[in-house]
C-alpha positions as a printed Julia matrix, in Angstrom:
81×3 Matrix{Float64}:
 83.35   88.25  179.76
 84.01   91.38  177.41
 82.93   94.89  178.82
 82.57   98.22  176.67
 81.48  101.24  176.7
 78.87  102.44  174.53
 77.1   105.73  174.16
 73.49  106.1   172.56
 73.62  105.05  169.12
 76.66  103.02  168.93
 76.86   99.43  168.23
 78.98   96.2   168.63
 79.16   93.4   166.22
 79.35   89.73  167.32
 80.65   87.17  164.81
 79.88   89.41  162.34
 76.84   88.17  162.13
 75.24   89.94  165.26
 74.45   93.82  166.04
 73.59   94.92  169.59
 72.91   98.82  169.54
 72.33  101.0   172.44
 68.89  103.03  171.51
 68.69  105.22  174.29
 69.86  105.79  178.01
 67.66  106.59  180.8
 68.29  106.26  184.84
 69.18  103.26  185.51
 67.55  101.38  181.75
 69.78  101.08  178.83
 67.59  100.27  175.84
 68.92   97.6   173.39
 67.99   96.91  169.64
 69.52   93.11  168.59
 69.84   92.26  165.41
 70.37   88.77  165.22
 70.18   85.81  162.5
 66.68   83.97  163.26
 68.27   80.98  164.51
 70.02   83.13  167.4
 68.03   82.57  170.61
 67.88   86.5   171.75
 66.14   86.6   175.26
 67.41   88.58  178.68
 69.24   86.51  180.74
 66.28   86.19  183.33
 63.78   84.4   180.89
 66.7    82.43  180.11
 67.77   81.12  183.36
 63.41   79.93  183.92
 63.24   78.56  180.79
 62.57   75.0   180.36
 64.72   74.41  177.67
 67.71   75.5   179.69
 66.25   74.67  183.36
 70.15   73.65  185.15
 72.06   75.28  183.03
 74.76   77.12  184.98
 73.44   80.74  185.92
 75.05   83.58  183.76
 76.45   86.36  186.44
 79.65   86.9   185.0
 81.44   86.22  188.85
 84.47   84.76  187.18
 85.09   88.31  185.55
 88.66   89.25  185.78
 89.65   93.02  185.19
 93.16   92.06  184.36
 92.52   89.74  181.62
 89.16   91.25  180.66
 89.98   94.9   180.5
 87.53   97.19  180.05
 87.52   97.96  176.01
 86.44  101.21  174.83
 85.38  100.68  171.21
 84.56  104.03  170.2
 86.13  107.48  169.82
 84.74  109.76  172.65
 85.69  113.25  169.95
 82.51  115.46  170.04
 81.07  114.24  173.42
């Protein structure tokens, strides 16, 4: 698993195919815009995991995260915040 740190209105590409940009930041809700090729599957990981299609698939909860060989990646300058 990757981690970053976004602020509102900053994006990460994925294969350079895929944009995930975080709209806006309230409480504890982070609002996501994914643009995605239509052959992606976008869902939240919730409606994936009780989804037929992908009913005993191995749950996605990230518990094999490692900070030391997954450090946290800041992808962004933080100049002006």
């Amino acid at each position: 698993m990757k981690v970053f740190v976004q602020a509102k209105n900053e994006s990460l590409v994925i294969n350079g195919e895929i944009i995930v940009t975080v709209l806006d930041v309230n409480d504890d809700n982070v609002i996501l815009a994914v643009d995605a090729p239509e052959w992606v599957e976008v869902c939240e990981q919730e409606t994936f995991e009780r989804s037929e299609t992908h009913a005993g698939s191995p749950p996605l909860n990230g518990a094999d995260f490692d900070t030391e060989s997954n450090p946290i990646a800041r992808t962004s300058s933080t100049a002006g915040r």
